[in-house]
Each structure stands twice: as C-alpha cells, then as structure tokens.
PDB file of N, CA, C and O in Angstrom:
ATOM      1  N   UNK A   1      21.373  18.973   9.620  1.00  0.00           N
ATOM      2  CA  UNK A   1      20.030  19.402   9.268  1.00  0.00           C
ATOM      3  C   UNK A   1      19.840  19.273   7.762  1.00  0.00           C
ATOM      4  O   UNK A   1      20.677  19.859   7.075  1.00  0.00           O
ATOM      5  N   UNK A   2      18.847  18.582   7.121  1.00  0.00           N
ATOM      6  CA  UNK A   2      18.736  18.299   5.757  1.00  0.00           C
ATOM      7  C   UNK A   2      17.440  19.214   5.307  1.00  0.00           C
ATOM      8  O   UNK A   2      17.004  19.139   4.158  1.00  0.00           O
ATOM      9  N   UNK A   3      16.690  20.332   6.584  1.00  0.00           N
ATOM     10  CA  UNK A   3      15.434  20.945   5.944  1.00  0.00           C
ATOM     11  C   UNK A   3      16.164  22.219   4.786  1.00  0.00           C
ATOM     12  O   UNK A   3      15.465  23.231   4.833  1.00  0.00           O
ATOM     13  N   UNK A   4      16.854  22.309   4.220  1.00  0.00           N
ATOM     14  CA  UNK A   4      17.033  22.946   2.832  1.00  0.00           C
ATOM     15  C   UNK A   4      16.896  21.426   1.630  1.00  0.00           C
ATOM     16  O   UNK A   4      16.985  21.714   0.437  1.00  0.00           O
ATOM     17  N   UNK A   5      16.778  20.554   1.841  1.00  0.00           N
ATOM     18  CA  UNK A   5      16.516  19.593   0.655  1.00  0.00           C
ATOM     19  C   UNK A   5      14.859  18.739   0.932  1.00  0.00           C
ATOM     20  O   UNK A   5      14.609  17.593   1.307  1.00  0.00           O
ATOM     21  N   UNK A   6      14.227  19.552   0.664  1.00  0.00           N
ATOM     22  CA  UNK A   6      12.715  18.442   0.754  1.00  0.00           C
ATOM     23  C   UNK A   6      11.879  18.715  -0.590  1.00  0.00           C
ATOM     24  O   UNK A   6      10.649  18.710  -0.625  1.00  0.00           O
ATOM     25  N   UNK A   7      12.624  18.926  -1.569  1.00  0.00           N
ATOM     26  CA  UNK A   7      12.136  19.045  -3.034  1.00  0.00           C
ATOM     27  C   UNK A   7      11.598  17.615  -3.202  1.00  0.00           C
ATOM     28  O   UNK A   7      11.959  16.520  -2.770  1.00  0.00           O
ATOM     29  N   UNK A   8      10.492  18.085  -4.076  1.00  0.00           N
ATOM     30  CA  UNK A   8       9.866  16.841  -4.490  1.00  0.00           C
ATOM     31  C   UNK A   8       9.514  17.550  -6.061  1.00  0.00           C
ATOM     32  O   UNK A   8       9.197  18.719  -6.283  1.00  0.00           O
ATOM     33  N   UNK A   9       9.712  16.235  -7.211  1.00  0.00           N
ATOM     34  CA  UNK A   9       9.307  16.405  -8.787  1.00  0.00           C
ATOM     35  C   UNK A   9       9.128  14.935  -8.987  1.00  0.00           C
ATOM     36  O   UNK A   9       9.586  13.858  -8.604  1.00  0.00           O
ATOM     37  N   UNK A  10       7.802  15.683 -10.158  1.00  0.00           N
ATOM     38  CA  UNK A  10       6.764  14.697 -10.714  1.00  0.00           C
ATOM     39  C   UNK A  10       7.852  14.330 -11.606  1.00  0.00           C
ATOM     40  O   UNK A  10       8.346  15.237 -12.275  1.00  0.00           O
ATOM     41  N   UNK A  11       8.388  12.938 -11.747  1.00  0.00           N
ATOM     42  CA  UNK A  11       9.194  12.841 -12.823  1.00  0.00           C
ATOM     43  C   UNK A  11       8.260  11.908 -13.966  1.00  0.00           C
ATOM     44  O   UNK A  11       8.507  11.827 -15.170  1.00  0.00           O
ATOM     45  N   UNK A  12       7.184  11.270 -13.269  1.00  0.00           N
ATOM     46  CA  UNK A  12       6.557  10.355 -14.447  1.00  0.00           C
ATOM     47  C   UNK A  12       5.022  10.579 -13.347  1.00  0.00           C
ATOM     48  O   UNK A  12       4.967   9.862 -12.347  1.00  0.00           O
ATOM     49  N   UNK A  13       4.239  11.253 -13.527  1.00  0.00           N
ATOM     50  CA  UNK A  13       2.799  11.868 -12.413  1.00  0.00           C
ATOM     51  C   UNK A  13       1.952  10.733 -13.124  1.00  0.00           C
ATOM     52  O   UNK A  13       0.995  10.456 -12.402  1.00  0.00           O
ATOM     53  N   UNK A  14       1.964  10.201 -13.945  1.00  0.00           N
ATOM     54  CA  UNK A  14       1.151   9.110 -14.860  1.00  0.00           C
ATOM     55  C   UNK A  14       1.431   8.015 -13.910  1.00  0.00           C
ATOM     56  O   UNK A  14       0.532   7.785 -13.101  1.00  0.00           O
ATOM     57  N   UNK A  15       2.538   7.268 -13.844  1.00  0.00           N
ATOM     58  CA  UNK A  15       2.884   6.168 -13.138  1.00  0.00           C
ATOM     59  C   UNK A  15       3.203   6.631 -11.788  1.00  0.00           C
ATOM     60  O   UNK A  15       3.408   5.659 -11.061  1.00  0.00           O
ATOM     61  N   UNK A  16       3.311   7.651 -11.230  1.00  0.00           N
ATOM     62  CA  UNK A  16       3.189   8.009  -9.737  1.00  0.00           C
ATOM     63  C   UNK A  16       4.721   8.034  -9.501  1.00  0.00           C
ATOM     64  O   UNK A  16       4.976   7.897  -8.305  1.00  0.00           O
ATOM     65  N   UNK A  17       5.624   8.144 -10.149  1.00  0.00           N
ATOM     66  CA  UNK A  17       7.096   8.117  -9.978  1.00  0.00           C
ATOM     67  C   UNK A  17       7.267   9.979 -10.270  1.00  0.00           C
ATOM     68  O   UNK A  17       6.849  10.861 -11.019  1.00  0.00           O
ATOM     69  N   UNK A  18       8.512   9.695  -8.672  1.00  0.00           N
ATOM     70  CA  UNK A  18       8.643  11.226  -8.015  1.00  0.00           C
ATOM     71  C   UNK A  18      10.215  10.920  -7.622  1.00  0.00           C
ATOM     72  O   UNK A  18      10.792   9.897  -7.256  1.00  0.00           O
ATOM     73  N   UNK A  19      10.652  12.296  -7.869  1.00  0.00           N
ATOM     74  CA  UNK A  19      12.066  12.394  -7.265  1.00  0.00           C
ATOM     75  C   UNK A  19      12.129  13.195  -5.855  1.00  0.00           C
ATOM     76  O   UNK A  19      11.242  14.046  -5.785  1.00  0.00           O
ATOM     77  N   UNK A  20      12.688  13.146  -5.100  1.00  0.00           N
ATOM     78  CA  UNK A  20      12.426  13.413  -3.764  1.00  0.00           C
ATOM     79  C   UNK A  20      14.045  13.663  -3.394  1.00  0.00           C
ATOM     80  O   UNK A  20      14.957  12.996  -3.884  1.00  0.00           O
ATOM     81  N   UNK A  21      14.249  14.925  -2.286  1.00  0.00           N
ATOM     82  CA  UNK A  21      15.369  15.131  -1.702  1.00  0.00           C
ATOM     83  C   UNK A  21      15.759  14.157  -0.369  1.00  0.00           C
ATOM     84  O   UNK A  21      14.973  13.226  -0.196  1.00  0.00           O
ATOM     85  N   UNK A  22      16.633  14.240   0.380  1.00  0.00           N
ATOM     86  CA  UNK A  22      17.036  13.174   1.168  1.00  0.00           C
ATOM     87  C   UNK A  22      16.180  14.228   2.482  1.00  0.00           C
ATOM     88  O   UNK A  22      15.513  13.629   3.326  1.00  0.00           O
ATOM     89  N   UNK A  23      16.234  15.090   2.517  1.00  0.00           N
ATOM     90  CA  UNK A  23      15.466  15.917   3.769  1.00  0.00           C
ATOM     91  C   UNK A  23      14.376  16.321   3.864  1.00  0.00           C
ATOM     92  O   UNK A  23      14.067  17.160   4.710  1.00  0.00           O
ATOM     93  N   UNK A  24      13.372  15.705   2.834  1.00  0.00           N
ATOM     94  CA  UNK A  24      12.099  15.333   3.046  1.00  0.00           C
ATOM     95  C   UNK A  24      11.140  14.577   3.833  1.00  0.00           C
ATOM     96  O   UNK A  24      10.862  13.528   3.252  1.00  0.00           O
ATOM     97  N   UNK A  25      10.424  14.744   5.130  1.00  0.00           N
ATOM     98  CA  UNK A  25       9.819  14.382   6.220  1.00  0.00           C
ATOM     99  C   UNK A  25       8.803  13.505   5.093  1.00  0.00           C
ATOM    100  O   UNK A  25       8.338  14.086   4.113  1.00  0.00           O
ATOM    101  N   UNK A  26       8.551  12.176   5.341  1.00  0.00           N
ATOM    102  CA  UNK A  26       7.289  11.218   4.876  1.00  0.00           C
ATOM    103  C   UNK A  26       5.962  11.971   5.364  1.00  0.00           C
ATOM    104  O   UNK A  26       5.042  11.942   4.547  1.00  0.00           O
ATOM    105  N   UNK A  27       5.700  12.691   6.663  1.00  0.00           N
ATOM    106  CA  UNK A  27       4.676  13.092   7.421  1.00  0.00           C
ATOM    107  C   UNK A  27       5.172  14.298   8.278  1.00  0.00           C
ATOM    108  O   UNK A  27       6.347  14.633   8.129  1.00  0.00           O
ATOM    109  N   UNK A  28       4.591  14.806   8.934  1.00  0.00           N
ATOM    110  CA  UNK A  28       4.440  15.921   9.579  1.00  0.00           C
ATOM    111  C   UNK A  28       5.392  15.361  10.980  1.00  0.00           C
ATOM    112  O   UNK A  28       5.022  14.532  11.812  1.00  0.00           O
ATOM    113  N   UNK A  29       6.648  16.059  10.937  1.00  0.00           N
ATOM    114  CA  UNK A  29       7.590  15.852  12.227  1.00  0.00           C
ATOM    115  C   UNK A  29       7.380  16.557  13.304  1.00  0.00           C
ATOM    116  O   UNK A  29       8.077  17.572  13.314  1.00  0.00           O
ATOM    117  N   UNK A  30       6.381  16.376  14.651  1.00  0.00           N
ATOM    118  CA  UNK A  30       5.948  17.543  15.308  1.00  0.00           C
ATOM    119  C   UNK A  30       7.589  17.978  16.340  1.00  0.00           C
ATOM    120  O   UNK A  30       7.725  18.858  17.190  1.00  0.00           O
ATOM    121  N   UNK A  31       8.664  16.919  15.796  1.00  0.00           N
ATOM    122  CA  UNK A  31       9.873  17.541  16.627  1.00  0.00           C
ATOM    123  C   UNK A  31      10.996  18.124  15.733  1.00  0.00           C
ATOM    124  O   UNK A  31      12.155  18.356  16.077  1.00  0.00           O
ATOM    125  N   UNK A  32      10.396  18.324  14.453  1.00  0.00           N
ATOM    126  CA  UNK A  32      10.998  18.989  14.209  1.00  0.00           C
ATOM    127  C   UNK A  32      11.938  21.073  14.349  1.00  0.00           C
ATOM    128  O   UNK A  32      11.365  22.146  14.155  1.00  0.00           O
ATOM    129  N   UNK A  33      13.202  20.869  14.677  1.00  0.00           N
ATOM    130  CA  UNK A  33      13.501  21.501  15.405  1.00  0.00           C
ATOM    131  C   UNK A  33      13.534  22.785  14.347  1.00  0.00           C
ATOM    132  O   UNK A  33      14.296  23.643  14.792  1.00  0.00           O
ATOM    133  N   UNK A  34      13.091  23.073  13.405  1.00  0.00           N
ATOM    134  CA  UNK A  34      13.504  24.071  12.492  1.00  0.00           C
ATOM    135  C   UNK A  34      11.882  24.732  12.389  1.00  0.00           C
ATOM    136  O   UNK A  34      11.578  25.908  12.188  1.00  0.00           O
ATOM    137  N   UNK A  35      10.817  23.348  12.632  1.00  0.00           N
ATOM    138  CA  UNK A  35       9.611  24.320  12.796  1.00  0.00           C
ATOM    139  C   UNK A  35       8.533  23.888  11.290  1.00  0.00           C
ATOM    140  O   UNK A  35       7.310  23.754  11.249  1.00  0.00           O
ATOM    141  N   UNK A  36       9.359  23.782  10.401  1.00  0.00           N
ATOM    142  CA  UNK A  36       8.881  23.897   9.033  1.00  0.00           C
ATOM    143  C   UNK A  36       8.304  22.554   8.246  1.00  0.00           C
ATOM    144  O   UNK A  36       8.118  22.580   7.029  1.00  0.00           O
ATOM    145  N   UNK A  37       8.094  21.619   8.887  1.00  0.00           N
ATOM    146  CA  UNK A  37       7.488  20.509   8.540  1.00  0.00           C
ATOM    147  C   UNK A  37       5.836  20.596   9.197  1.00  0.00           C
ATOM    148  O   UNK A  37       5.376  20.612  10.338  1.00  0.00           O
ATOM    149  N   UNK A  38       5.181  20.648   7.639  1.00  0.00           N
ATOM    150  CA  UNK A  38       4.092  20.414   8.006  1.00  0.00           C
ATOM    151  C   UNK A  38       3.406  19.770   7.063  1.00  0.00           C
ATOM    152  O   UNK A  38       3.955  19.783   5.962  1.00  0.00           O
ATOM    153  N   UNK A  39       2.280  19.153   7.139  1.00  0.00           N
ATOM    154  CA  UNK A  39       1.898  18.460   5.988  1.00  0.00           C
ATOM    155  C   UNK A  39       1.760  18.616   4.973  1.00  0.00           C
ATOM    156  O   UNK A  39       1.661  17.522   4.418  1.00  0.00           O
ATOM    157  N   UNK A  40       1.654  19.702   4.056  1.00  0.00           N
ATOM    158  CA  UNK A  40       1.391  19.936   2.973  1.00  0.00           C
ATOM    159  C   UNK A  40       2.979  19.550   2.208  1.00  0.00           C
ATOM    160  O   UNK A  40       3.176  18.905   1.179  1.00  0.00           O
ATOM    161  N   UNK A  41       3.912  20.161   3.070  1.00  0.00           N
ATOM    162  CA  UNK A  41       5.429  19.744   2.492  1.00  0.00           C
ATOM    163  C   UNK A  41       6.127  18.290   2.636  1.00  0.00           C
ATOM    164  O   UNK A  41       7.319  18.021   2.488  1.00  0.00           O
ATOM    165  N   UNK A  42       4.811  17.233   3.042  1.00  0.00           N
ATOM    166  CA  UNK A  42       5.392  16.152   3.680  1.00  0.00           C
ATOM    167  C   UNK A  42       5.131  14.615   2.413  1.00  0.00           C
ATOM    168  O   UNK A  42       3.953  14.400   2.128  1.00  0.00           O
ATOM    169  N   UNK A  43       6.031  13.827   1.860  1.00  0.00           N
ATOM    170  CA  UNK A  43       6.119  13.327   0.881  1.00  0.00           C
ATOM    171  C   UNK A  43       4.738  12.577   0.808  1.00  0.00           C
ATOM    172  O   UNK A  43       4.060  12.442  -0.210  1.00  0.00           O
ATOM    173  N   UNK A  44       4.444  12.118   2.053  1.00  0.00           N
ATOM    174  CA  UNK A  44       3.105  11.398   1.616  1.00  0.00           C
ATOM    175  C   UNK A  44       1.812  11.871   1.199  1.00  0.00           C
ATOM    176  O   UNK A  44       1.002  11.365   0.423  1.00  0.00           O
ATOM    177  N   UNK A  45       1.763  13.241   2.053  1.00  0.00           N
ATOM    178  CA  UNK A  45       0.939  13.999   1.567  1.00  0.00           C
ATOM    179  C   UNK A  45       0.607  14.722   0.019  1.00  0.00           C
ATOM    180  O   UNK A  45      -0.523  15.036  -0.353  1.00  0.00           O
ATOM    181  N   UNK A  46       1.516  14.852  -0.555  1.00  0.00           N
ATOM    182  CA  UNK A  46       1.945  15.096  -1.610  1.00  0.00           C
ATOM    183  C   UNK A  46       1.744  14.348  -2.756  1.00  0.00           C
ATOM    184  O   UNK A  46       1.430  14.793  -3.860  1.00  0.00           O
ATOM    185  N   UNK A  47       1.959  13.069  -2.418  1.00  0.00           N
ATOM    186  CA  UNK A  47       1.907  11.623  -3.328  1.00  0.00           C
ATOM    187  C   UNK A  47       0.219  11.234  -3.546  1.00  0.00           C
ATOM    188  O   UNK A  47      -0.401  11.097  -4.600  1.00  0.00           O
ATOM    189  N   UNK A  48      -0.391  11.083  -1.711  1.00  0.00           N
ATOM    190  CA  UNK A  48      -1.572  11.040  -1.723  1.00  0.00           C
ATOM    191  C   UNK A  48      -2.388  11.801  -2.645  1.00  0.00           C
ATOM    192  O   UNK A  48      -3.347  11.422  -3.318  1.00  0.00           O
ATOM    193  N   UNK A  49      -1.738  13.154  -2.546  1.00  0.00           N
ATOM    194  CA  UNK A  49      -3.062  13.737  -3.538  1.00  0.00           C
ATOM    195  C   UNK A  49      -2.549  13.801  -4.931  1.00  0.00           C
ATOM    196  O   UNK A  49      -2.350  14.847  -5.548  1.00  0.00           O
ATOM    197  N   UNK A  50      -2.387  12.819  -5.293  1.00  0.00           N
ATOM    198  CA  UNK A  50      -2.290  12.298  -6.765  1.00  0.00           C
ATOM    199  C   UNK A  50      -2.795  10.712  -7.057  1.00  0.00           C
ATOM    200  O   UNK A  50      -3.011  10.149  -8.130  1.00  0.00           O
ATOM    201  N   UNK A  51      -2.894  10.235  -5.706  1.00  0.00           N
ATOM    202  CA  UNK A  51      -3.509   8.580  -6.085  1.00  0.00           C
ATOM    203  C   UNK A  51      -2.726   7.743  -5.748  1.00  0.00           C
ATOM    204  O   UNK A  51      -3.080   6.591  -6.000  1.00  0.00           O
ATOM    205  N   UNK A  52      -1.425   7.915  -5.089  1.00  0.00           N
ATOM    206  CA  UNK A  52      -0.521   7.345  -5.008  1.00  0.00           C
ATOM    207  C   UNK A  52       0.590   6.817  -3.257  1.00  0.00           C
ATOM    208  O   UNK A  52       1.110   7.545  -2.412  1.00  0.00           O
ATOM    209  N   UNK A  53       0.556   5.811  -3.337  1.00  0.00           N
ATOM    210  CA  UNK A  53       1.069   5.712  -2.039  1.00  0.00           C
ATOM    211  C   UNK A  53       2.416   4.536  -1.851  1.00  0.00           C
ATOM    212  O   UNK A  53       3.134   4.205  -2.795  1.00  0.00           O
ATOM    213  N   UNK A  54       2.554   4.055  -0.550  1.00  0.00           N
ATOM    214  CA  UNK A  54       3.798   2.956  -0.336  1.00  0.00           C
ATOM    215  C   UNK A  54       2.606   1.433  -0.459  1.00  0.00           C
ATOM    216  O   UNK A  54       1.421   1.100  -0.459  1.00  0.00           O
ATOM    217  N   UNK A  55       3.907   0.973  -0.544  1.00  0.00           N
ATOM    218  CA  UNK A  55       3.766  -0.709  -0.298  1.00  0.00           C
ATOM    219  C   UNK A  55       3.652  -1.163   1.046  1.00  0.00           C
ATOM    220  O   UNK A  55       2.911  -2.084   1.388  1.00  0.00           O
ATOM    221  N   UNK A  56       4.674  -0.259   2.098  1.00  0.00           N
ATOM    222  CA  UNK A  56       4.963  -0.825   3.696  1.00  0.00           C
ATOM    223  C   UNK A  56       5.811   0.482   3.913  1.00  0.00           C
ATOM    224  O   UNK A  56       6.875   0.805   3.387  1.00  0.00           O
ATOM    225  N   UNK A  57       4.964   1.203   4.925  1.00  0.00           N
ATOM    226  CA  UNK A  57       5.709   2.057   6.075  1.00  0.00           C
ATOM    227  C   UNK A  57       6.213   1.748   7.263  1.00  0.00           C
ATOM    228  O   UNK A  57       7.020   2.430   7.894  1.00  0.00           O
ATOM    229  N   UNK A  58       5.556   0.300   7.715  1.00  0.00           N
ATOM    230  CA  UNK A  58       6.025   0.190   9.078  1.00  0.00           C
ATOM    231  C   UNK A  58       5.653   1.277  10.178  1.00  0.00           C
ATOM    232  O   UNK A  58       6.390   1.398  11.157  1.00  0.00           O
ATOM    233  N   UNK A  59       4.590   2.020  10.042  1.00  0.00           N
ATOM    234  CA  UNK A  59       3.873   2.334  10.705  1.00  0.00           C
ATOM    235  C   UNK A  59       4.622   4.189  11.535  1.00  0.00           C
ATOM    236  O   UNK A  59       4.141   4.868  12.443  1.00  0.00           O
ATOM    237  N   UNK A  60       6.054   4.446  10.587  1.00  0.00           N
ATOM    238  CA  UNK A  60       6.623   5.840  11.357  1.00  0.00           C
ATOM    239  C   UNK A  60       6.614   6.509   9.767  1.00  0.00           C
ATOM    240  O   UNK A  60       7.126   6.137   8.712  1.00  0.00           O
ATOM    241  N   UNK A  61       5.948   7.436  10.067  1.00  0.00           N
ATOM    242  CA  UNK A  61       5.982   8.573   9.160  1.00  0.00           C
ATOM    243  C   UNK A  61       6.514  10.165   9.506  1.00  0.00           C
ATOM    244  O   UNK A  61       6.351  11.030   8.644  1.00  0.00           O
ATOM    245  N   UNK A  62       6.996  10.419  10.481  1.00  0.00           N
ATOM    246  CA  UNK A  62       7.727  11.559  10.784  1.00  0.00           C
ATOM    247  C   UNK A  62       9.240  11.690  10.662  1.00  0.00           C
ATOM    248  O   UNK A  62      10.025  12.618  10.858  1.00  0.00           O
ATOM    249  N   UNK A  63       9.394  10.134  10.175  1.00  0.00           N
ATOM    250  CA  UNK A  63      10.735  10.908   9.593  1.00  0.00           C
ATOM    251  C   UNK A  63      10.937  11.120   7.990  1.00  0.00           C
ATOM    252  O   UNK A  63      10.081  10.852   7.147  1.00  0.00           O
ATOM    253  N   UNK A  64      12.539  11.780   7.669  1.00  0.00           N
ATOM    254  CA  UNK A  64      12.720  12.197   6.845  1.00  0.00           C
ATOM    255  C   UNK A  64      13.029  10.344   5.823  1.00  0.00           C
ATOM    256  O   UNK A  64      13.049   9.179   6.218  1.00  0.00           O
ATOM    257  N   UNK A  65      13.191  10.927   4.592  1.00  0.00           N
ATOM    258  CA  UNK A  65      13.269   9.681   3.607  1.00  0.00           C
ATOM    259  C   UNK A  65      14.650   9.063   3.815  1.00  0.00           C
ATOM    260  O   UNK A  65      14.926   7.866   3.727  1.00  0.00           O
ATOM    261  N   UNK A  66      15.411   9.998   4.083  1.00  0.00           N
ATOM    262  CA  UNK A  66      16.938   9.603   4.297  1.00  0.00           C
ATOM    263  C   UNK A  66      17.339   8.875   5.706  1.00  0.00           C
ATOM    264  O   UNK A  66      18.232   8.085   6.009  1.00  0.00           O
ATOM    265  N   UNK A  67      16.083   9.611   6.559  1.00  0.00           N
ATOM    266  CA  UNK A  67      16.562   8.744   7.963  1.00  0.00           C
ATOM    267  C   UNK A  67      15.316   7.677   7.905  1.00  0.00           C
ATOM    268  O   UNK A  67      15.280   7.027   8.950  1.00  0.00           O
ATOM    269  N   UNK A  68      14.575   7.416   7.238  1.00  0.00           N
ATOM    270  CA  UNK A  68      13.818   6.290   7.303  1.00  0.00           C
ATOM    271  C   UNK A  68      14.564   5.257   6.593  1.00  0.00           C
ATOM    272  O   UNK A  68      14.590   4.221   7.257  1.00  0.00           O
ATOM    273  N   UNK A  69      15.275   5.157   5.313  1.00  0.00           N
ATOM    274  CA  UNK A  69      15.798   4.325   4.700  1.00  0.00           C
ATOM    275  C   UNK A  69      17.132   3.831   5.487  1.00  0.00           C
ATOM    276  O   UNK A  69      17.105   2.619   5.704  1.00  0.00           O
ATOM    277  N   UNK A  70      18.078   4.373   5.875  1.00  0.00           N
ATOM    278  CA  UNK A  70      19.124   4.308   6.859  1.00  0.00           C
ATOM    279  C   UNK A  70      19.034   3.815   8.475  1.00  0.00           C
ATOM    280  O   UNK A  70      19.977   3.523   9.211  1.00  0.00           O
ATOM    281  N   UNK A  71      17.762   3.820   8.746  1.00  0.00           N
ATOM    282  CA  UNK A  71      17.207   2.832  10.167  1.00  0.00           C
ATOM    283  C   UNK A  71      16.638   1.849   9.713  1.00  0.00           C
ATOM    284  O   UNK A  71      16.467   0.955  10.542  1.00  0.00           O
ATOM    285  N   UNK A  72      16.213   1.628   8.550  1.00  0.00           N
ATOM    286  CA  UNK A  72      15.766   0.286   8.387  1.00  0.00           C
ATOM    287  C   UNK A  72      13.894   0.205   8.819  1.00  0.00           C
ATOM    288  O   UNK A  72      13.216  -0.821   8.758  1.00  0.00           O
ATOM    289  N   UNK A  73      13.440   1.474   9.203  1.00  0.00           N
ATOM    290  CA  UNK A  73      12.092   1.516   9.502  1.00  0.00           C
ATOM    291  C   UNK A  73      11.029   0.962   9.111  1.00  0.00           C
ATOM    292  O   UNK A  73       9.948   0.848   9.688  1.00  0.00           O
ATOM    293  N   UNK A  74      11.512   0.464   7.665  1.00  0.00           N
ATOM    294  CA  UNK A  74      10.535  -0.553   6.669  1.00  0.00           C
ATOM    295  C   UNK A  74      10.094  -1.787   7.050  1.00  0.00           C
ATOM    296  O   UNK A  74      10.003  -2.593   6.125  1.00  0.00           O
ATOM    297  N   UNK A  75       9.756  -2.219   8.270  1.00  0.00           N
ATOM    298  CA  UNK A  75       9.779  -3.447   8.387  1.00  0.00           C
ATOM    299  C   UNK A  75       8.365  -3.353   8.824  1.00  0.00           C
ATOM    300  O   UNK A  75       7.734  -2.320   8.597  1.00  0.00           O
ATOM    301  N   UNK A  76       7.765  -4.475   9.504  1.00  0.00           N
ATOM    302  CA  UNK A  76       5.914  -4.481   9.559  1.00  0.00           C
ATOM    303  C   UNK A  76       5.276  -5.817   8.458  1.00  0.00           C
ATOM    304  O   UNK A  76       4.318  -6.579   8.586  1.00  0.00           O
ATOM    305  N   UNK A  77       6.020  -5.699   7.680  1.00  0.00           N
ATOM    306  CA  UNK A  77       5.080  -7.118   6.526  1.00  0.00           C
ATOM    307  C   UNK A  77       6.280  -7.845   6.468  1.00  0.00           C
ATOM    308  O   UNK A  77       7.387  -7.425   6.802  1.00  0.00           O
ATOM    309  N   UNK A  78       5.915  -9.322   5.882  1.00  0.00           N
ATOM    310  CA  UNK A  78       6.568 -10.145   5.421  1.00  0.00           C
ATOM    311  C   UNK A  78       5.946 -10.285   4.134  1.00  0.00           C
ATOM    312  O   UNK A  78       6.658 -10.789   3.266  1.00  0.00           O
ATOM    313  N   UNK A  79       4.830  -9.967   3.830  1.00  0.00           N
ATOM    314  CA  UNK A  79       4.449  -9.610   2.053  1.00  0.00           C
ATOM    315  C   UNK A  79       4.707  -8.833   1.197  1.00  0.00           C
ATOM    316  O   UNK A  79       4.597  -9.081  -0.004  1.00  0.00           O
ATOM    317  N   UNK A  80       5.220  -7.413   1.839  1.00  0.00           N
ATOM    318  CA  UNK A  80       5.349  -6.241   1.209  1.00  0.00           C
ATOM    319  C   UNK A  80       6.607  -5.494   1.610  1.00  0.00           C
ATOM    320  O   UNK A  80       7.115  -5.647   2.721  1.00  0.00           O
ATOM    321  N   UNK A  81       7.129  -4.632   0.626  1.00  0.00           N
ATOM    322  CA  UNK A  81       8.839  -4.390   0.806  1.00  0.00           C
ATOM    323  C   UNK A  81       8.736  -3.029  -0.156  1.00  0.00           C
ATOM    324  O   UNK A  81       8.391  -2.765  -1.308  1.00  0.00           O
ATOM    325  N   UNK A  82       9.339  -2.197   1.228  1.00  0.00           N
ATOM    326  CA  UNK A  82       8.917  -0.555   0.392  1.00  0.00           C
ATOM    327  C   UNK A  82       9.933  -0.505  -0.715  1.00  0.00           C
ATOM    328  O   UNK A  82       9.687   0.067  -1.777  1.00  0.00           O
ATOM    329  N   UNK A  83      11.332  -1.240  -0.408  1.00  0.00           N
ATOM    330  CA  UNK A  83      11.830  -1.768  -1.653  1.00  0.00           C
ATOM    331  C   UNK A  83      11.172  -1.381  -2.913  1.00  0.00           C
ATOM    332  O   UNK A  83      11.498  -0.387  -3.562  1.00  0.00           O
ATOM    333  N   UNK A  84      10.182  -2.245  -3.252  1.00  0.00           N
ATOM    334  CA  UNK A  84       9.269  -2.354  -4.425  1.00  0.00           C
ATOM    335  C   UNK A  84       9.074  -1.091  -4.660  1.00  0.00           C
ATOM    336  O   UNK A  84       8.263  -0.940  -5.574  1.00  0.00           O
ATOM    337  N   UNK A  85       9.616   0.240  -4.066  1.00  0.00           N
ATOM    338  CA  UNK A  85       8.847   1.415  -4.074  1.00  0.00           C
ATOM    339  C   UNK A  85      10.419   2.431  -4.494  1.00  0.00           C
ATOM    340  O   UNK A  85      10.464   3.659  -4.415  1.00  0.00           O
ATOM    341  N   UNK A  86      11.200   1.826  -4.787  1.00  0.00           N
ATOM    342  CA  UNK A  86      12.715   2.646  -4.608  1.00  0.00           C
ATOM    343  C   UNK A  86      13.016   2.303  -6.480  1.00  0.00           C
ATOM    344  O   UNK A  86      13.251   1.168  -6.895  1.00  0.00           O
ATOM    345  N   UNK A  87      12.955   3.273  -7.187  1.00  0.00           N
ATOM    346  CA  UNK A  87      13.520   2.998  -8.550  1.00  0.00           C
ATOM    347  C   UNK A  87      15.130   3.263  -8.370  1.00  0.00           C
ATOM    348  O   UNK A  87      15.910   2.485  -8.918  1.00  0.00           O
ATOM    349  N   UNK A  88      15.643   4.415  -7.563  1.00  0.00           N
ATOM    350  CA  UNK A  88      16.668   4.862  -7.753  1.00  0.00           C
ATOM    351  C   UNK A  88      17.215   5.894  -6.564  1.00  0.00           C
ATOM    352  O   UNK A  88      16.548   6.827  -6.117  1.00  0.00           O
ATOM    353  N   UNK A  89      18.696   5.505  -6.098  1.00  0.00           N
ATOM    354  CA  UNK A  89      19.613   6.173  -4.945  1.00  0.00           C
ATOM    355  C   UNK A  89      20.808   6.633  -5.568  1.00  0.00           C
ATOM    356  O   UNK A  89      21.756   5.960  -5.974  1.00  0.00           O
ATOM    357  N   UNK A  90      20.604   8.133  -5.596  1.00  0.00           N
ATOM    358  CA  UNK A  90      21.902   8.812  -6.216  1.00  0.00           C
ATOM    359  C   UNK A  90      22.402   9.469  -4.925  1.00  0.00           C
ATOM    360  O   UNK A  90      23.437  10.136  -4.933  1.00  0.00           O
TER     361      UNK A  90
END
C-alpha cells in the first residue's frame, strides 16, 4: 500500500514542475481499498488547477504514478511521450 506517500510540491509552479510521491493516484481510484482517493488529492487534479497537464495518458487515470509508470500505461500516441513529462526518478 503506497496511500501514506501522495505528497505533491510546487517545485517550479511558474513552469508547472511538481514533485510527486510514488503513491499518488493520477485520478480518483473508485477501488481504492483504503477509501481515501478522491479528487482533490489526485495528481491531475491538482496540476489542472494551475494550467497544467500531460503530453499522453493513454487514457487510465486511476492509477497511482508508480503503478502507471511500471505497466507501461503510457501508450495511445505515436506523437506524444509522457516521457517528455518526467524531469526526474529518485
């Protein structure tokens, strides 16, 4: 269970660059089993209301950032690569 890490910080709110925990839901997980995902805590939501969004979701937003990057969920374009959207994996 990663719902103790869904911190999110404005590290640059000018250029839309955010640091994000690995147990942060992209969107509202209605299976989530802990209960506590809801949109307001959900990365896109968050981003959105600053002006800011992805390149390519591939169309699943209920999962977390850590299990979206690790399935490979990014796929959907051959123009666009959420790649373009990753400064940094610590």
């Amino acid at each position: 269970m990663l719902d103790k890490y869904r911190k999110l910080v404005w590290e640059d709110e000018k250029n839309g660059i955010v640091v994000v925990d690995s147990g942060i839901h992209l969107n509202v997980d209605p299976h989530d089993p802990t209960g506590t995902s809801v949109q307001e805590n959900g990365l896109l939501y968050q981003i959105f209301q600053k002006g800011f969004g992805f390149s390519d979701l591939g169309g699943i937003t209920q999962q977390t950032v850590s299990g979206f990057l690790m399935t490979g969920s990014a796929g959907g374009s051959m123009m666009y690569d959420l790649a373009e959207n990753i400064w940094d994996l610590k």
